[in-house]
C-alpha positions as CSV (number, residue, x, y, z in Angstrom):
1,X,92.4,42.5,134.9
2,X,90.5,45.4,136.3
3,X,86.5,44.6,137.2
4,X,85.0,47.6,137.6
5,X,81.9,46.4,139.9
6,X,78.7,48.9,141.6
7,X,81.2,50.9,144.1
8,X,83.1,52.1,141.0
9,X,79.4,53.8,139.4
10,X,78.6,54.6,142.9
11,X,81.7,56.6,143.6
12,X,82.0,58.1,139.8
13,X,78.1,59.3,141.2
14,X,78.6,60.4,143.9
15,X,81.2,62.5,142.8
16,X,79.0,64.2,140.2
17,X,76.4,64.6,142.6
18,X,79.0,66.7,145.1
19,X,79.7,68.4,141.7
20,X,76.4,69.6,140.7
21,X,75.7,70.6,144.2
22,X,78.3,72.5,144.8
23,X,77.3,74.1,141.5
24,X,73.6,74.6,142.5
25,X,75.0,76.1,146.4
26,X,78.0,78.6,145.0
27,X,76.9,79.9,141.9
28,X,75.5,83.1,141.4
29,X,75.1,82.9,137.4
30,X,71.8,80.9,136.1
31,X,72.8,79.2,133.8
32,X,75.8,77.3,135.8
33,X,73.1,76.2,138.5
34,X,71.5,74.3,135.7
35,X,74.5,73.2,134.7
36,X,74.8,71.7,137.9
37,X,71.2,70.4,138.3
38,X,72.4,68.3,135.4
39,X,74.9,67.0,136.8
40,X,73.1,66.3,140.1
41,X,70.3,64.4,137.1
42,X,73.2,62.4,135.2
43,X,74.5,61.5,139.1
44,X,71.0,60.0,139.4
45,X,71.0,58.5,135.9
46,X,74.3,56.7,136.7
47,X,72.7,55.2,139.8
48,X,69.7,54.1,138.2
49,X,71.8,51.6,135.2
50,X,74.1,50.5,138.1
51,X,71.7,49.4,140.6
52,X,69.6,47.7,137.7
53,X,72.5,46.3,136.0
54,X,74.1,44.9,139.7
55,X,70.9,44.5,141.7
56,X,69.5,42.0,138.4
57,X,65.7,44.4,138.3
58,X,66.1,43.8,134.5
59,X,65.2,47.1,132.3
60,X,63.9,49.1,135.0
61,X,66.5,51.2,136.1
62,X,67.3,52.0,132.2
63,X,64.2,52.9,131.6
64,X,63.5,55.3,134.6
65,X,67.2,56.5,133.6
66,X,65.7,57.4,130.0
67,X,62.5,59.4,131.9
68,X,64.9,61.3,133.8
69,X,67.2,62.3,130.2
70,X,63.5,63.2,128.4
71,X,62.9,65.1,131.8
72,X,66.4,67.0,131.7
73,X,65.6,67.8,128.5
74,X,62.5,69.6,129.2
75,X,63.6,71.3,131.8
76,X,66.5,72.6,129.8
77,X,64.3,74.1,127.2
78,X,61.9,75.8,129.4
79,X,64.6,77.0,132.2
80,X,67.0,78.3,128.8
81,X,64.1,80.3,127.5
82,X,63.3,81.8,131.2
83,X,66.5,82.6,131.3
84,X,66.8,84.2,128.1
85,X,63.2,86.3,129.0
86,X,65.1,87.0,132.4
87,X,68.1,88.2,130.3
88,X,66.1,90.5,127.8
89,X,64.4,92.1,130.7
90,X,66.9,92.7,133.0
91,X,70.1,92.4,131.2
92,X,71.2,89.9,134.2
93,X,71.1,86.4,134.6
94,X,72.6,86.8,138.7
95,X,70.4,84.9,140.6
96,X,70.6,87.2,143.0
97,X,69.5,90.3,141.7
98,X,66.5,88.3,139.8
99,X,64.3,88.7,143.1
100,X,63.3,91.9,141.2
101,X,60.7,89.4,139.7
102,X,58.4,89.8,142.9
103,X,57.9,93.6,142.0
């Protein structure tokens, strides 16, 4: 029988951390860097349950984990309606070429 112990939510993390990042370093379109700060959040979240759930801190690490979800959230909302407003001015979401903004 398989046990699936703290490496296996460490590993599963730290492979959607390497994800999002290389999500947040490569891409050029807005809305796949927050994709991939999500990822890098749900990497954290993962960490959070398995640390409280192995290390015995009771509801702690669940409950930081659902600050971080109503955090992602947020951030979502606002960064989705930036980008939109980015989108109607500019008819672009390239990171890139946003650096217009300064002007």
């Amino acid at each position: 029988m398989l046990h699936v112990g703290l490496e296996h939510f460490l590993f599963v993390a730290a492979i959607l951390f390497s994800l999002g990042l290389y999500g947040i370093i490569t891409r050029k379109n807005a809305i796949m860097v927050l994709m991939g700060i999500e990822l890098v959040l749900n990497a954290a979240n993962i960490n959070f349950v398995a640390f409280s759930r192995f290390g015995n801190y009771g509801l702690g690490g669940q409950i930081i984990a659902l600050f971080v979800i109503i955090l992602a959230a947020a951030e979502a909302a606002i960064a989705l309606a930036i980008v939109l407003n980015v989108y109607k001015t500019f008819v672009n979401v390239n990171v890139d070429e946003i650096n217009n903004l300064k002007e």
